[in-house]
C-alpha positions in Angstrom: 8.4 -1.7 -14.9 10.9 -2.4 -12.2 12.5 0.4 -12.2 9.6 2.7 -11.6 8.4 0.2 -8.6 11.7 0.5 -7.2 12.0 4.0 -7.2 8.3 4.5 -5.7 8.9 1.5 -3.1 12.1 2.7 -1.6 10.4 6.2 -1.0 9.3 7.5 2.6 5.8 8.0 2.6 4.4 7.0 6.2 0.4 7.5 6.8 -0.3 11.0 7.5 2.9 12.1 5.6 2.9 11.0 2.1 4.2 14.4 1.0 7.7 12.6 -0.5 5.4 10.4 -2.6 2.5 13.1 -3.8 4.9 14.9 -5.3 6.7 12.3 -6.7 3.6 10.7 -7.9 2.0 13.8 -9.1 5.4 15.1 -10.9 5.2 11.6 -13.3 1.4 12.3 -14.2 2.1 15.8 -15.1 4.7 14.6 -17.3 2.4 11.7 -18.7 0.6 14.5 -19.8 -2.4 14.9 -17.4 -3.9 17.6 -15.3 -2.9 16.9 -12.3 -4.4 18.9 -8.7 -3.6 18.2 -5.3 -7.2 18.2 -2.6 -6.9 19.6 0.6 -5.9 16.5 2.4 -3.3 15.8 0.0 -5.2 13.6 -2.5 -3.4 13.6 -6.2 -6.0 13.6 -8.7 -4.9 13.3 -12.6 -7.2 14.4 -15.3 -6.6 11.9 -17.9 -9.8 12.4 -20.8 -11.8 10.9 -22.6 -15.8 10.8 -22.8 -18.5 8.4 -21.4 -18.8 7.8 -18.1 -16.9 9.0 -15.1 -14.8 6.5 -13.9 -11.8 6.6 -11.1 -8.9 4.3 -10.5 -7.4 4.8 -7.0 -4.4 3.9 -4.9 -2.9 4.9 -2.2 0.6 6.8 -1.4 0.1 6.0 2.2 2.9 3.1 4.1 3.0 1.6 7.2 4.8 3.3 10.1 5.3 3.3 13.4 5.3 6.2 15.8 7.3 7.8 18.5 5.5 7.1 21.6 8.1 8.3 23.7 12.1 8.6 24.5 14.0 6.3 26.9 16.4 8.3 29.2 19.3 6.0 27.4 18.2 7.3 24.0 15.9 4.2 23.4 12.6 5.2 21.2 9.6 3.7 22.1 7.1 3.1 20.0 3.5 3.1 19.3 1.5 1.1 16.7 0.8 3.9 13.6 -2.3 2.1 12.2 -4.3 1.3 15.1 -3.4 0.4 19.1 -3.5 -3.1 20.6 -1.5 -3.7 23.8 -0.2 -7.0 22.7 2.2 -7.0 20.0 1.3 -10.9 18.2 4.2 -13.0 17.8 3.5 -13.2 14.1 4.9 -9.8 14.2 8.4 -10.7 15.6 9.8 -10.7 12.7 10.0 -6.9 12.9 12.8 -7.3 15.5 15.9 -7.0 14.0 14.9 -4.6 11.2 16.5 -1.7 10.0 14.4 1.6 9.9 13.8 5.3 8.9 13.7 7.9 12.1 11.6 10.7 10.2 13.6 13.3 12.4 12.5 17.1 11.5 16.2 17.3 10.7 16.6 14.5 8.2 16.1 11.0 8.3 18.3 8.8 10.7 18.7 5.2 10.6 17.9 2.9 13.3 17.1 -0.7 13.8 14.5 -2.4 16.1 16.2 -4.2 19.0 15.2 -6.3 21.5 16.6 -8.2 24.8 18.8 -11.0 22.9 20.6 -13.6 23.6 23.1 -14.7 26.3 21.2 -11.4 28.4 17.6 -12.9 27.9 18.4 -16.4 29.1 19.6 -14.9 31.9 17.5 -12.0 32.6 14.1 -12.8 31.4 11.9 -15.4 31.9 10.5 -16.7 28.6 7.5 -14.8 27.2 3.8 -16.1 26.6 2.8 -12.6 25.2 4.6 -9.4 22.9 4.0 -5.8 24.2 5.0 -2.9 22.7 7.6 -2.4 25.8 9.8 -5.7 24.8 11.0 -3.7 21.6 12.6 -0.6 20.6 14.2 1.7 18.3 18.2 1.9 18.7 20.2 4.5 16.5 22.8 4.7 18.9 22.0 8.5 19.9 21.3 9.8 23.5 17.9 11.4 24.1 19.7 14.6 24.2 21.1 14.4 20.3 17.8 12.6 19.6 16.0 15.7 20.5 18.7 18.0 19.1 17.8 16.2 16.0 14.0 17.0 16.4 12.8 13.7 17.8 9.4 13.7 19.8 6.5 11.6 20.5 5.1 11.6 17.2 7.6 11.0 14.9 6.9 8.6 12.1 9.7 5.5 11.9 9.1 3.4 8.7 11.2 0.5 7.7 14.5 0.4 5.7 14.8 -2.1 2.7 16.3 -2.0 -0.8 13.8 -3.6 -3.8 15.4 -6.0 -5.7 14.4 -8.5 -7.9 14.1 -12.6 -7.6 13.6 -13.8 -11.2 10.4 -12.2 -11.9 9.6 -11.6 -8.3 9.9 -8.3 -7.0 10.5 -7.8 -3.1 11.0 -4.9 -0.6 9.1 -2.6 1.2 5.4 -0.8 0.5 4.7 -2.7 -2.3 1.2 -1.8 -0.8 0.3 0.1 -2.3 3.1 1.9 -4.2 2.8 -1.1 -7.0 -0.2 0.2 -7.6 0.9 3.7 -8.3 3.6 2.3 -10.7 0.3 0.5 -12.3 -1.5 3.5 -12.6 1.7 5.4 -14.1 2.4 2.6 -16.7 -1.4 2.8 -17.4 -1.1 6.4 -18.0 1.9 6.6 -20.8 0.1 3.7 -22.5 -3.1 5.9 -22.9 -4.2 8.1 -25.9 -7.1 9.7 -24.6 -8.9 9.5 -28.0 -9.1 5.9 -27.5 -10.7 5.7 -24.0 -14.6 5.0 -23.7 -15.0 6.7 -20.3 -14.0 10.1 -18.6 -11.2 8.5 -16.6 -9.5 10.2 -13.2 -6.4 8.7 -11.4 -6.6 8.9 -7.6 -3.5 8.8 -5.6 -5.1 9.0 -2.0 -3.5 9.1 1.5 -4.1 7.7 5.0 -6.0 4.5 3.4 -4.2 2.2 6.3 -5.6 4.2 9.1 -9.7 4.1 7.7 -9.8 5.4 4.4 -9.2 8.9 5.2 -8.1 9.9 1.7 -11.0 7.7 -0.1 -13.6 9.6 2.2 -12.8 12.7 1.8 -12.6 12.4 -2.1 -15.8 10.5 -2.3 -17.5 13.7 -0.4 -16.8 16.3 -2.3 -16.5 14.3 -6.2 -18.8 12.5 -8.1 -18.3 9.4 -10.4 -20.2 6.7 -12.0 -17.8 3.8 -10.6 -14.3 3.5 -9.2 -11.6 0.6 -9.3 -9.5 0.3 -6.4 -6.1 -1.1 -6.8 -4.6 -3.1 -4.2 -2.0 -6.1 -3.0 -3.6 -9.0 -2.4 -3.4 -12.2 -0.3 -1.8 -15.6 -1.9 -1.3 -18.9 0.6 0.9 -20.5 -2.3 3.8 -20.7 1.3 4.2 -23.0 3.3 2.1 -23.7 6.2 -1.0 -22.2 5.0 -3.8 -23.8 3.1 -3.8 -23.5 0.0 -7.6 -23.4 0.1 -7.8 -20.3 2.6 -6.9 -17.9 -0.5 -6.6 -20.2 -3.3 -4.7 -17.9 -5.5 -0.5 -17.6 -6.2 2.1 -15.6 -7.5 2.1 -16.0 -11.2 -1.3 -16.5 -11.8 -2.8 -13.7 -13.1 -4.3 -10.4 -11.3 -7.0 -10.5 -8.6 -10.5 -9.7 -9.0 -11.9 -9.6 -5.5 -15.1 -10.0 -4.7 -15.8 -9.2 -1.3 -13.2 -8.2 1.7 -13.7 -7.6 5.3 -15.4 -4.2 4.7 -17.4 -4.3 1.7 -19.2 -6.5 -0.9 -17.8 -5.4 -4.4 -20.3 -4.2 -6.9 -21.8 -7.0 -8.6 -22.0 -5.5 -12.0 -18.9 -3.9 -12.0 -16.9 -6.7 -11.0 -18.9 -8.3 -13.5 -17.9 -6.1 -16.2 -14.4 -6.4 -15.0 -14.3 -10.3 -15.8 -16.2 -10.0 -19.0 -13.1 -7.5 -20.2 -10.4 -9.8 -19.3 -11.9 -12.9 -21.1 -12.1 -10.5 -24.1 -8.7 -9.6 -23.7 -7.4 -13.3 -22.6 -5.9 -12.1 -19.8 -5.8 -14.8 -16.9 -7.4 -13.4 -14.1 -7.9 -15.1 -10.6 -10.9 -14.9 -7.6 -11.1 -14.1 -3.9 -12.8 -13.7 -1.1 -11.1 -12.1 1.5 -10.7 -11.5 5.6 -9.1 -9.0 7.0 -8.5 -6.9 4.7 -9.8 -3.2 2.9 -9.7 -0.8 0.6 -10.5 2.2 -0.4 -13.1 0.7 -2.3 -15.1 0.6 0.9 -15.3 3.8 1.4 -16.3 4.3 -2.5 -19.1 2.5 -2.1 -20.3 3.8 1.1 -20.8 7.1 -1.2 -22.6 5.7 -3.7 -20.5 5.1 -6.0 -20.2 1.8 -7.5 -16.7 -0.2 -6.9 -14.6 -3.1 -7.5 -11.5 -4.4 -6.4 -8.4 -5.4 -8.5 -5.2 -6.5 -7.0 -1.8 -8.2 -7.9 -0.8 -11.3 -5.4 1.3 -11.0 -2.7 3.4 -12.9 -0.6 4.3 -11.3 3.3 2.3 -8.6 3.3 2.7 -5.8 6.1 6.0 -6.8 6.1 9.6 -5.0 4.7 9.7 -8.3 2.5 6.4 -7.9 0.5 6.6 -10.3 -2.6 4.9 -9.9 -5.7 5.5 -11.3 -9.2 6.2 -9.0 -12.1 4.2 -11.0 -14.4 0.8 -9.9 -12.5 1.9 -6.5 -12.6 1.9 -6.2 -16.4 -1.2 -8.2 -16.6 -2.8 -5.8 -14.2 -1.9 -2.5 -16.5 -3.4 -4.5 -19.3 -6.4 -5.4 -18.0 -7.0 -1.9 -16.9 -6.0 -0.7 -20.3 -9.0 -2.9 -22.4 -11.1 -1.5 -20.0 -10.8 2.1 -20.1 -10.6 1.5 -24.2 -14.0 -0.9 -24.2 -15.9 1.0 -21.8 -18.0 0.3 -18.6 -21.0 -1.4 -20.7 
């Protein structure tokens, strides 16, 4: 499967334009043989068969970005948070500086890294910072304002990081493996199926705009209809150093995730239920959590009435270009959903 998460991680696909990635995503369903149909925020919905009860599997085509907030005289860009605004910028964050980047320019895609005051200038210019704003950092592709602009550059435009996927061992790490590894999921899950063999009606979601509230999950949930839904997510792991190991006792290598409740939502009990019951059946190695901050689309699911659980792969340095997740839980995760959808909800 590597090769399919590597082509859908390395894609540009920032919240609020996913368009790169919808087509993408719906181009390898039609071809997997379902009917595929686009909604009229951008949601990719496959058809995929079978007879029982209605059940969806969603993930989102949404990554993080940043914004334009505006351009430095010098040719500096500026930028504003793209999933939410705080005026501090945490510390845990610096690791962003020095990162190469995507300028979504209306004229093509420019690269850029994010720069800060370094070195010999700060210990002689600055005094040393107790806080992170969004004004000690900056986007520098080494174009003026004027050929930024030229280049269709404004407040607004989306800057999303720059990193190959490769592959460490079984490890896989780059860029938006949230939640593009679940897309590759859902894909591998698709060519596997014959829909003779499936005990529910199943449809494949591939929302947008899930980091920014759940806009894609919403608006499906409002105008469809279905007797459960699975979201399919990253998850946390504190198998690193420095952390706990009993604030998510789970790590890379284990076994999927089933989650039980996250900072939004309490999973539906019989569901998740169901969705433990399966994997003992099919001896697949499954792990539990709990978590904090942290959502899904799932949330938004349930707030519609429509019952939802939560299955994710572990992963290492999430919301970062360096996500980390083990190939092993990736496989395990397509089979688990495959004895599902062939044994039914009940």
């Amino acid at each position: 499967m590597f090769d399919l998460i590597k082509t859908l991680t390395e894609l540009s696909g920032p919240v609020g334009q996913e368009g790169v990635m919808l087509d993408v995503i719906e181009g390898l369903w039609r071809d997997a043989g379902a009917v595929t149909e686009r909604t009229a925020v951008g949601n990719v919905l496959a058809r995929v068969g079978g007879s029982g009860p209605r059940l969806l599997l969603a993930a989102h085509a949404d990554e993080l970005t940043y914004l334009v907030r505006a351009i430095h005289p010098g040719g500096f860009l500026l930028l504003a948070n793209g999933q939410g605004w705080q005026y501090n910028h945490s510390f845990r964050n610096a690791f962003t500086i020095g990162q190469r980047v995507r300028v979504l320019a209306r004229s093509g895609e420019i690269p850029g890294v994010i720069a800060s005051v370094t070195g010999h200038l700060a210990s002689i210019a600055l005094p040393e910072p107790n806080a992170q704003t969004w004004n000690d950092f900056w986007v520098d592709t080494g174009l003026s304002a004027a050929e930024l602009v030229a280049r269709g550059v404004t407040p607004g435009t989306r800057i999303i990081w720059e990193a190959t996927t490769t592959q460490f061992g079984q490890k896989v790490i780059g860029k938006a493996l949230d939640d593009r590894v679940p897309l590759a999921i859902l894909t591998e899950l698709l060519r596997r199926l014959d829909p003779a063999d499936l005990r529910c009606t199943l449809t494949l979601a591939c929302t947008v705009q899930e980091e920014v509230g759940l806009i894609g999950a919403y608006a499906l949930a409002a105008h469809e209809r279905f007797d459960a839904a699975i979201a399919i997510e990253v998850g946390l792991t504190s198998d690193i150093p420095g952390v706990d190991p009993l604030a998510v006792p789970v790590r890379l290598g284990g076994g999927p995730m089933l989650v039980h409740k996250d900072s939004l939502v309490h999973y539906d009990y019989a569901l998740t239920q169901r969705l433990e019951q399966v994997a003992k059946q099919a001896d697949i190695a499954i792990q539990h959590a709990v978590f904090g901050s942290f959502g899904s689309d799932g949330a938004a699911f349930m707030k519609a009435d429509i019952p939802s659980a939560l299955v994710a792969f572990p992963t290492r340095y999430t919301h970062t270009p360096f996500e980390m997740g083990h190939l092993n839980d990736i496989v395990a995760t397509v089979d688990w959903l495959e004895a599902l959808v062939k044994v039914g909800l009940q």
